[in-house]
Short mmCIF file of the C-alpha atoms (twelve columns), coordinates in Angstrom:
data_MODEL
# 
_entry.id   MODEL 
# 
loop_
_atom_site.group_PDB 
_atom_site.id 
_atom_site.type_symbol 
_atom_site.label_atom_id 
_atom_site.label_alt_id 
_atom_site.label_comp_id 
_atom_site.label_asym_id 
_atom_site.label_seq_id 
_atom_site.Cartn_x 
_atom_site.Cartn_y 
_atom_site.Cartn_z 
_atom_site.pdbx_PDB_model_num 
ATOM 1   C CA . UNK A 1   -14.063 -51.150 47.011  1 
ATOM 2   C CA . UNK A 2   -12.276 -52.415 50.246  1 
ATOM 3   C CA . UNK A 3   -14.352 -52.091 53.470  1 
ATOM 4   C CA . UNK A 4   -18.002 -51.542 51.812  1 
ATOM 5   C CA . UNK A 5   -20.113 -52.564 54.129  1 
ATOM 6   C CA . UNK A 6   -17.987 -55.986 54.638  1 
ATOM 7   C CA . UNK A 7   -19.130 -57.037 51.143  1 
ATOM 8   C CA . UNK A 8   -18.048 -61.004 50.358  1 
ATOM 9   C CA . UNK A 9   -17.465 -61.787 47.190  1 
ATOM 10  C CA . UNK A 10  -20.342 -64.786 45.809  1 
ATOM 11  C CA . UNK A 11  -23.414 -64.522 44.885  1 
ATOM 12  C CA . UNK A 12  -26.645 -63.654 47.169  1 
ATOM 13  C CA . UNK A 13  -29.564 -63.287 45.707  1 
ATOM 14  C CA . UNK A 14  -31.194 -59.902 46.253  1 
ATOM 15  C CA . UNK A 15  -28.115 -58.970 48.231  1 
ATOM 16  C CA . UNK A 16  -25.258 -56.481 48.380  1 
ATOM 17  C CA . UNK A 17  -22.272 -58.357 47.398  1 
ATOM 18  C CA . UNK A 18  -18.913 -57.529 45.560  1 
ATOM 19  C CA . UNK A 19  -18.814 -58.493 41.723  1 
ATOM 20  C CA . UNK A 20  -15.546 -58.834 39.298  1 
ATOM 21  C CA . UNK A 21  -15.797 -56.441 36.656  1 
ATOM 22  C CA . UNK A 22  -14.525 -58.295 33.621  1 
ATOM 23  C CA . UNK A 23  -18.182 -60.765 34.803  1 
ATOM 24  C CA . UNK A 24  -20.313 -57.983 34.170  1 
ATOM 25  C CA . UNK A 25  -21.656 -57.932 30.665  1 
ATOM 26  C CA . UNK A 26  -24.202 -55.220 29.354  1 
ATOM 27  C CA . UNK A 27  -27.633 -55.023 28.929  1 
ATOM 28  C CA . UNK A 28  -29.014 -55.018 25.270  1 
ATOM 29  C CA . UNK A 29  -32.329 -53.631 26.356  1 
ATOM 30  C CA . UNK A 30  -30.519 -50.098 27.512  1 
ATOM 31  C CA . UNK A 31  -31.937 -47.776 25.901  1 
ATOM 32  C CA . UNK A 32  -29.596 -45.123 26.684  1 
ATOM 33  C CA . UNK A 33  -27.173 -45.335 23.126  1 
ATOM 34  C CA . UNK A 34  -25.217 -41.882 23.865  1 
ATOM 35  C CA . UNK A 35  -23.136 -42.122 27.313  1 
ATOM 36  C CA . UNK A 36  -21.504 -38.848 27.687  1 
ATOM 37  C CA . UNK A 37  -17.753 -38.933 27.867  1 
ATOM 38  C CA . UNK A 38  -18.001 -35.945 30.617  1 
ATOM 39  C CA . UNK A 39  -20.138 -37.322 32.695  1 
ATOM 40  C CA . UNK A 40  -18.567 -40.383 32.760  1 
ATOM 41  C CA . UNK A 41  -15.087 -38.481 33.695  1 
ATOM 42  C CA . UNK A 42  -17.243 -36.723 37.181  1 
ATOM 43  C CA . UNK A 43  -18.367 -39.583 37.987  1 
ATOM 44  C CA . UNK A 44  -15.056 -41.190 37.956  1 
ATOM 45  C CA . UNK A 45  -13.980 -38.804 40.180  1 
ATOM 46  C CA . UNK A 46  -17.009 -39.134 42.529  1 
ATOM 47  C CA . UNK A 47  -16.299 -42.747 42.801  1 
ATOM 48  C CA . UNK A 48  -12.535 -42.171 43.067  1 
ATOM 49  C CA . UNK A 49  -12.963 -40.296 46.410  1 
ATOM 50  C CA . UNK A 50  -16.320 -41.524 47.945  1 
ATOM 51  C CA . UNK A 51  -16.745 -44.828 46.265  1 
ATOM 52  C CA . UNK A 52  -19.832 -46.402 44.693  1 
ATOM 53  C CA . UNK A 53  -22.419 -45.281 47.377  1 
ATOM 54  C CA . UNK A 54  -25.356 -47.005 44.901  1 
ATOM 55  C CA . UNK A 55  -24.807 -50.944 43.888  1 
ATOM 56  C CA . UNK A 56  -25.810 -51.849 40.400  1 
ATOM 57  C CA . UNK A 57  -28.310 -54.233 39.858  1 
ATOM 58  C CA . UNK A 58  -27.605 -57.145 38.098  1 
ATOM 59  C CA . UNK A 59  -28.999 -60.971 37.288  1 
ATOM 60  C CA . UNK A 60  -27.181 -64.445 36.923  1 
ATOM 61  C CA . UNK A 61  -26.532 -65.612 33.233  1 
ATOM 62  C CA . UNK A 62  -24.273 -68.864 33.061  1 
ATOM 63  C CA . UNK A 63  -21.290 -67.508 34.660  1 
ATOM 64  C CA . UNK A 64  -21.442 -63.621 34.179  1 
ATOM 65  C CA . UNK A 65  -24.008 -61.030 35.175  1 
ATOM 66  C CA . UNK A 66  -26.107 -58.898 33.134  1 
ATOM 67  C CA . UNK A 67  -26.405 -55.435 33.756  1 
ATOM 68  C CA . UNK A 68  -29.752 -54.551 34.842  1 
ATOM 69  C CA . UNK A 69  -29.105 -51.194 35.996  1 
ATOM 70  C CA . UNK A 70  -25.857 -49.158 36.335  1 
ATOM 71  C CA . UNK A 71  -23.797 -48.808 33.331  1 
ATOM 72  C CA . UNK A 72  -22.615 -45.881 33.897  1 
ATOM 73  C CA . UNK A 73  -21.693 -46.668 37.167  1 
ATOM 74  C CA . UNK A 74  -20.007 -49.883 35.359  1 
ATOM 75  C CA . UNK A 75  -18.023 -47.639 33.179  1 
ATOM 76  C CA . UNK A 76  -17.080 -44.941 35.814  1 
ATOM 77  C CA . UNK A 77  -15.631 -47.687 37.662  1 
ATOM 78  C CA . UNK A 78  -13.715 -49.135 35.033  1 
ATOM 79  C CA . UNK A 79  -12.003 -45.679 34.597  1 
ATOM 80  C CA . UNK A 80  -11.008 -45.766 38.297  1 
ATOM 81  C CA . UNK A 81  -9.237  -49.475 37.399  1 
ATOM 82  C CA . UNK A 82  -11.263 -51.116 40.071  1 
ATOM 83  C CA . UNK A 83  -11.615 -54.645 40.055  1 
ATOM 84  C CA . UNK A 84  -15.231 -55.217 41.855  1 
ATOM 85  C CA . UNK A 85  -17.959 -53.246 41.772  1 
ATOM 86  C CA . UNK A 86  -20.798 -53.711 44.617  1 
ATOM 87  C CA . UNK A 87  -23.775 -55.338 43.317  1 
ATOM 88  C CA . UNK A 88  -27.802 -56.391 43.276  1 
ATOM 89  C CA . UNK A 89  -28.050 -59.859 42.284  1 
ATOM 90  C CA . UNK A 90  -31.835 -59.997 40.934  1 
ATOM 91  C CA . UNK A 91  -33.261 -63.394 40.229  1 
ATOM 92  C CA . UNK A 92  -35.561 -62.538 37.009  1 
ATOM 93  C CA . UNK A 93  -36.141 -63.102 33.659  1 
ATOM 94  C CA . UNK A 94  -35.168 -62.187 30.140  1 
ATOM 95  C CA . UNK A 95  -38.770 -60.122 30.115  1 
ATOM 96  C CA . UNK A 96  -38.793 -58.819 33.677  1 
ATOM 97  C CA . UNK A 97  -34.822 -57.727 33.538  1 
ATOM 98  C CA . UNK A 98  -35.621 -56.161 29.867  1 
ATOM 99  C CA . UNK A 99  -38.788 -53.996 31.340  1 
ATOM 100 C CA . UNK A 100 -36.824 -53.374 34.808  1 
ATOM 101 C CA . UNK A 101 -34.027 -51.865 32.843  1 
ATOM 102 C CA . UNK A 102 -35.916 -49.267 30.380  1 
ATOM 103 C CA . UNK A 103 -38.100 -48.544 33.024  1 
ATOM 104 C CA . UNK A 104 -34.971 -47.409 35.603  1 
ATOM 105 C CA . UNK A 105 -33.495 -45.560 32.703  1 
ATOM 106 C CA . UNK A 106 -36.524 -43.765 31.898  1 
ATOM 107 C CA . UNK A 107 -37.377 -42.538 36.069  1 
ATOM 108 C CA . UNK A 108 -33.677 -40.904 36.196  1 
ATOM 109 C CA . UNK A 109 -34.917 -38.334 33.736  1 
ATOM 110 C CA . UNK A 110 -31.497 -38.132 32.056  1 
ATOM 111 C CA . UNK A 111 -32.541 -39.675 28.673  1 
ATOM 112 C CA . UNK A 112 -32.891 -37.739 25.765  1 
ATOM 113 C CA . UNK A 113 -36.712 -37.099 24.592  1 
ATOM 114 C CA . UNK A 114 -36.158 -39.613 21.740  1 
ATOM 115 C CA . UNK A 115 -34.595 -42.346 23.573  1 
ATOM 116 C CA . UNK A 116 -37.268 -42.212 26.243  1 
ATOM 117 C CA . UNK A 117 -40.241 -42.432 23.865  1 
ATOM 118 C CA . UNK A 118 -38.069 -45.165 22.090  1 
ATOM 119 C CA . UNK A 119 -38.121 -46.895 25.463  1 
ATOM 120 C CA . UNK A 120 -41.465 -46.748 26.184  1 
ATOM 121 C CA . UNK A 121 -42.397 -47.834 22.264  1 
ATOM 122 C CA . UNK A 122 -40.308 -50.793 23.162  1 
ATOM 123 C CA . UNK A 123 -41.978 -51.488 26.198  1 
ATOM 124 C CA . UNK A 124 -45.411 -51.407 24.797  1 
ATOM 125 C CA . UNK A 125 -44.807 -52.788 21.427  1 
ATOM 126 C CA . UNK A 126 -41.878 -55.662 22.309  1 
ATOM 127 C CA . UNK A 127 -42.613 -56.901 26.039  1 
ATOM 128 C CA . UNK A 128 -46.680 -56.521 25.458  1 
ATOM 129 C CA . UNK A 129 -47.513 -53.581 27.715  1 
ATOM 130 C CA . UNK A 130 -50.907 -51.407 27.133  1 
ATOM 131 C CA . UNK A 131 -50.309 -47.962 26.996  1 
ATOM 132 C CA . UNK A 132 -52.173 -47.958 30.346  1 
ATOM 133 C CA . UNK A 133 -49.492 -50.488 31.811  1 
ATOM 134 C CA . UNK A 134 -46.688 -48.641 30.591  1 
ATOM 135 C CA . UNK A 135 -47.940 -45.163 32.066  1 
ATOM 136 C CA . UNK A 136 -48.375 -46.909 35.646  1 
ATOM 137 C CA . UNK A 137 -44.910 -48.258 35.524  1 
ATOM 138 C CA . UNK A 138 -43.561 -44.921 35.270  1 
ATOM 139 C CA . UNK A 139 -45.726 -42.823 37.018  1 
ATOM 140 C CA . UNK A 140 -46.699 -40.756 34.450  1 
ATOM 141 C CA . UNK A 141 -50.193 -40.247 32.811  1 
ATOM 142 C CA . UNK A 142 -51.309 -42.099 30.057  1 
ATOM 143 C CA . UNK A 143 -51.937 -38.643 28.070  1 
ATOM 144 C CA . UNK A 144 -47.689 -38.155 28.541  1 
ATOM 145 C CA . UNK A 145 -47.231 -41.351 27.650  1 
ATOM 146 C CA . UNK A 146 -49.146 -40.797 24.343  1 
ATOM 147 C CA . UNK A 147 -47.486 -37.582 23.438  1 
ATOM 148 C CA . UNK A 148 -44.499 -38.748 23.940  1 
ATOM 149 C CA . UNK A 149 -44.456 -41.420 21.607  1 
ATOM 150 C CA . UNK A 150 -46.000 -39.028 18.865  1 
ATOM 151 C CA . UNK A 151 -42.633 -37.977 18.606  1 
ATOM 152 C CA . UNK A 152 -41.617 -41.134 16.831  1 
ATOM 153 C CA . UNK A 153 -43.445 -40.002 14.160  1 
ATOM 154 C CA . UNK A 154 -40.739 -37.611 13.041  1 
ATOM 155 C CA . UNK A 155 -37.881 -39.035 10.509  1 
ATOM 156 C CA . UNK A 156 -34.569 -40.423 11.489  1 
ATOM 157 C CA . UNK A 157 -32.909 -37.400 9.567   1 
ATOM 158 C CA . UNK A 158 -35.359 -35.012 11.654  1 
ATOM 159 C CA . UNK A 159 -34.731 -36.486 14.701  1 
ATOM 160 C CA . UNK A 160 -30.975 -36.364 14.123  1 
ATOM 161 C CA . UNK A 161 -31.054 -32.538 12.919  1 
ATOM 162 C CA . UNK A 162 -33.690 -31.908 16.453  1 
ATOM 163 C CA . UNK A 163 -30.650 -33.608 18.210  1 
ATOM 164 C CA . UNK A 164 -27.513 -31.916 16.878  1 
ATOM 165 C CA . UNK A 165 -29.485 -28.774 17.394  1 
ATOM 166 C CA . UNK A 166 -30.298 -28.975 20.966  1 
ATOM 167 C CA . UNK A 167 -34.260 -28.296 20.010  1 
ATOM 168 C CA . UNK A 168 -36.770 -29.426 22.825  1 
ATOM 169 C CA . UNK A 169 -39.396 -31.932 23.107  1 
ATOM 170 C CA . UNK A 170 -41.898 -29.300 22.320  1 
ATOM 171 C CA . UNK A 171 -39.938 -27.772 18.938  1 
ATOM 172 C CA . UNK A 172 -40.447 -31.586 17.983  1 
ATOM 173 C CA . UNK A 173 -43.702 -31.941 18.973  1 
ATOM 174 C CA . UNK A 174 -44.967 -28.505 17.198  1 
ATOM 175 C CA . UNK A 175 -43.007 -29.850 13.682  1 
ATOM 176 C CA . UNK A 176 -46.100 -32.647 14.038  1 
ATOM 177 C CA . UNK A 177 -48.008 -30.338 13.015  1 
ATOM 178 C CA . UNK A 178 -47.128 -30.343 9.278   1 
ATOM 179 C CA . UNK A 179 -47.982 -33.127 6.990   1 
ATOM 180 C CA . UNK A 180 -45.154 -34.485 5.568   1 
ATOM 181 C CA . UNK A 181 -41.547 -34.843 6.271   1 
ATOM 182 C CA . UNK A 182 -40.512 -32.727 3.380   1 
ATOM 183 C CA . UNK A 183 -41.993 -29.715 5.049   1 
ATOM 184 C CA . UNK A 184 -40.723 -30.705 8.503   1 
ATOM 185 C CA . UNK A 185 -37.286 -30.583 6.934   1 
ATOM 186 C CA . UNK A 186 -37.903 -27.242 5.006   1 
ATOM 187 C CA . UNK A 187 -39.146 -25.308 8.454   1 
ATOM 188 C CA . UNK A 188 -36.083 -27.110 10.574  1 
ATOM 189 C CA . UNK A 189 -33.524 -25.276 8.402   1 
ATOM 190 C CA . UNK A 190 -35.447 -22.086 9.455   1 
ATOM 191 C CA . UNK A 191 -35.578 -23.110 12.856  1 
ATOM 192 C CA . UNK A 192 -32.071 -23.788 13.048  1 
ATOM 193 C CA . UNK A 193 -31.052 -20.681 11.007  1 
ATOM 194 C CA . UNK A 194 -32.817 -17.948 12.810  1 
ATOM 195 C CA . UNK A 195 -32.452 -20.153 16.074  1 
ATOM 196 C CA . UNK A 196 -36.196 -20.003 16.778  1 
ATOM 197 C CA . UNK A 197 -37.244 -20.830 21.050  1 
ATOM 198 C CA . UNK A 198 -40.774 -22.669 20.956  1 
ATOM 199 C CA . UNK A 199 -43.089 -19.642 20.671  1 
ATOM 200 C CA . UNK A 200 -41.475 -18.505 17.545  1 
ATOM 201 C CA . UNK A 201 -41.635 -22.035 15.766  1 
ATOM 202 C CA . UNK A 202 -45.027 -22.692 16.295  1 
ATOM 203 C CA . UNK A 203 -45.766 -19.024 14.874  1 
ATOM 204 C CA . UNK A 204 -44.029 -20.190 11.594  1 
ATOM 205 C CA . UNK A 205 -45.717 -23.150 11.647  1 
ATOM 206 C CA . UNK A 206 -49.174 -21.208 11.896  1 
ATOM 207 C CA . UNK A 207 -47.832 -19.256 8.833   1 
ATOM 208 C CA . UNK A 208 -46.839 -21.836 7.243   1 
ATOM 209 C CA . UNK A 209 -50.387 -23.920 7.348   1 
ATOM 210 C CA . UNK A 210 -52.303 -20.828 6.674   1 
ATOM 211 C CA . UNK A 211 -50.656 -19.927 3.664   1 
ATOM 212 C CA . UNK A 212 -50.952 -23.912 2.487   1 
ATOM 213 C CA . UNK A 213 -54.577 -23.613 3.519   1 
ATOM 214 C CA . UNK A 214 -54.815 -20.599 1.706   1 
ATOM 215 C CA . UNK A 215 -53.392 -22.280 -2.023  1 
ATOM 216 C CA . UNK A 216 -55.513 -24.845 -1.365  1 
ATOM 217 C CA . UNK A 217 -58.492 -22.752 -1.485  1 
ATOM 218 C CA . UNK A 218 -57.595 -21.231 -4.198  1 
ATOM 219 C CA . UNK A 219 -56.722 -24.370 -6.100  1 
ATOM 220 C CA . UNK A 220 -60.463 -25.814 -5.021  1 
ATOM 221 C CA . UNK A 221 -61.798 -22.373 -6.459  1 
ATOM 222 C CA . UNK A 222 -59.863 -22.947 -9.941  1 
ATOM 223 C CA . UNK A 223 -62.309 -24.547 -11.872 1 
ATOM 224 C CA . UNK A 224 -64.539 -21.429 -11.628 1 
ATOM 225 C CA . UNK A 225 -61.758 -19.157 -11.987 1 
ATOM 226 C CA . UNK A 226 -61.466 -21.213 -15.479 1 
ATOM 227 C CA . UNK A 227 -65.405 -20.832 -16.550 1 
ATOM 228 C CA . UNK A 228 -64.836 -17.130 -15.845 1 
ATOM 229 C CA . UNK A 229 -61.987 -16.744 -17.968 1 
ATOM 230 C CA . UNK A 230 -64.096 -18.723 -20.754 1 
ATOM 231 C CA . UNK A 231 -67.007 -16.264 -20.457 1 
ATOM 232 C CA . UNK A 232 -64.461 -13.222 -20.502 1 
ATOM 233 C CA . UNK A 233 -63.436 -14.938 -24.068 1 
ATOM 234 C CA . UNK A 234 -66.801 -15.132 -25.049 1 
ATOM 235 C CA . UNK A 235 -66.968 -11.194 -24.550 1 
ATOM 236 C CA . UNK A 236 -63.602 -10.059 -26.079 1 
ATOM 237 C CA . UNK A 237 -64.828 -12.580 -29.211 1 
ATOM 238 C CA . UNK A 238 -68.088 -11.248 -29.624 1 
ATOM 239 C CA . UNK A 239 -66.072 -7.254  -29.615 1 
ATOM 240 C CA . UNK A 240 -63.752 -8.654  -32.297 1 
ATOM 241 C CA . UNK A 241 -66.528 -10.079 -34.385 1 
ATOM 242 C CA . UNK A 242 -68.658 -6.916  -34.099 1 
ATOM 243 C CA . UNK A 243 -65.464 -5.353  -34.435 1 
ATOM 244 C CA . UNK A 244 -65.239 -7.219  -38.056 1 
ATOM 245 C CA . UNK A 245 -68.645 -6.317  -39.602 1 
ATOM 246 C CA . UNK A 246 -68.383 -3.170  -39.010 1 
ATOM 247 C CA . UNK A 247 -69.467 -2.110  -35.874 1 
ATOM 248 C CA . UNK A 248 -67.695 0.593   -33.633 1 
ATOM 249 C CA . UNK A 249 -67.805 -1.690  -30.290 1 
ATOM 250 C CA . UNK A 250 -65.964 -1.561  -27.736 1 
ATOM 251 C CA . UNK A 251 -65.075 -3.197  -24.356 1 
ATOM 252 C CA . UNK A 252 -63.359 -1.466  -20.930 1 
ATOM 253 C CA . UNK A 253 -62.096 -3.867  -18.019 1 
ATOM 254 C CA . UNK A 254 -62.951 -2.496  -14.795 1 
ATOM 255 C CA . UNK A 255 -59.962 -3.943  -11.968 1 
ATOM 256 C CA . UNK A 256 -61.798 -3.782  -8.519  1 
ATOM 257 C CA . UNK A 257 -61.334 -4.428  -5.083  1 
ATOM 258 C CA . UNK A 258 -64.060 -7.101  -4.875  1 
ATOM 259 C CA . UNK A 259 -64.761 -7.607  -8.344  1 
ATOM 260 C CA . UNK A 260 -63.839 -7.571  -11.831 1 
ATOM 261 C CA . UNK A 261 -66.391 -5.214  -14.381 1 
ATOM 262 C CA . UNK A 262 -66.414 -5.292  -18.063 1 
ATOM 263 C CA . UNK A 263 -68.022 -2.455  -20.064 1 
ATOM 264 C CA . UNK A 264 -69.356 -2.645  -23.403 1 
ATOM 265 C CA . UNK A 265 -70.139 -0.118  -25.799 1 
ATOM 266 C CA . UNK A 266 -72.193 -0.413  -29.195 1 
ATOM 267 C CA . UNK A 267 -73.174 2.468   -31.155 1 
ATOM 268 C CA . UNK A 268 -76.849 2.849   -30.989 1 
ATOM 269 C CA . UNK A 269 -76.654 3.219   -34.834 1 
ATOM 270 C CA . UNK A 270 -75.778 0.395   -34.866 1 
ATOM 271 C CA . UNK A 271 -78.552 -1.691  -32.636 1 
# 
């Protein structure tokens, strides 16, 4: 990067200053994990012709610096074969660098819905921030925060088939819905199939927990459905004993829409 802005090559902390690549090590607290090879490739090319108009920001350790934001830049640049990258030398530690970095990756809004909510799980649950805290950092209310990490909730296998799939936040979010992961994976392979948009999965979801509400009413109502078969028993035992000494009686089921009658007929001879 020859002739940006007259950059010298040690360090300055909190300064713009020119950086070997092959000193540059990555962050382990990115929580991007899937860099897109064609991105990567444009910005190559942006940086080929216009150079890198944005330093990264990076901090001291021993004699290399850690990424604290700008990996892709790092990797774009590598492409072009440069040799220096310009550079943010940030004086911070292990926790402040970690929380810096997940919270730049999350503001450039070009995360995936899982790897955000990871981010924010792993700023909340690993560096000790409250909900609250984490929603302040990031400008975003604490009710976004919340939903966002309800998405956790779904499998690794569900979150893998949401992925591959190109289904939203809200396709994810609506699968929460159901109780266990067995039916989450059951309705995704309709989902995917009939390529349901949002409106349509959460109308198969409805169906879907009305019809389970439904069995489950009926199961509840079983134990009566049982008495009743006992006392229809009863009847058709009583006919057959009748039936046995004798006596001309005789039973007629009744199917209705409401109810269920049962006529029975003894000779009055026979009373």
């Amino acid at each position: 990067m020859a002739g940006f802005l007259n950059l010298t090559k040690e360090k300055q902390v909190n300064k713009v200053v020119e950086i070997e690549i092959c000193r540059i090590i990555p962050n382990p607290n990115q929580p991007r994990r899937d860099f897109k090879e064609s991105e990567i490739v444009a910005l190559a090319e942006s940086i080929s012709q216009n150079g890198i108009l944005q330093p990264l920001s990076v901090r001291k350790i021993a004699d290399k610096y850690e990424i604290i934001a700008g990996e892709r830049r790092l990797r774009a640049a590598k492409m072009c074969e440069l040799h220096h990258v310009p550079c943010i030398v940030y004086d911070m530690n292990d926790r402040d660098s970690a929380i810096l970095a997940i919270v730049e990756n999350i503001q450039r809004q070009d995360l995936s819905f899982f790897e955000e909510a990871t981010a924010i799980e792993k700023l909340i649950e690993y560096y000790g921030l409250t909900q609250e805290e984490a929603a302040s950092k990031l400008g975003k209310a604490q009710s976004t925060v919340a939903n966002k990490l309800r998405i956790l909730r779904l499998t690794e296998a569900e979150r893998e088939i949401v992925s591959k799939f190109n289904l939203t936040e809200r396709h994810a979010r609506a699968l929460l819905r159901l109780g266990s992961a067995q039916e989450r994976l059951f309705l995704l392979e309709k989902i995917v199939k009939n390529k349901l948009n949002v409106e349509k999965t959460e109308l198969l979801i409805d169906n879907y927990i009305g019809k389970v509400k439904e069995k489950q009413s009926y199961k509840k109502r079983s134990p009566v459905f049982q008495n009743v078969s006992i006392f229809v028993n009863t009847i058709n035992k009583a006919i057959q004993t009748m039936q046995s000494a004798g006596i001309a009686a005789e039973s007629r089921k009744i199917q209705g829409e409401e109810y269920i009658e049962y006529r029975v007929r003894i000779p009055m001879r026979s009373v």
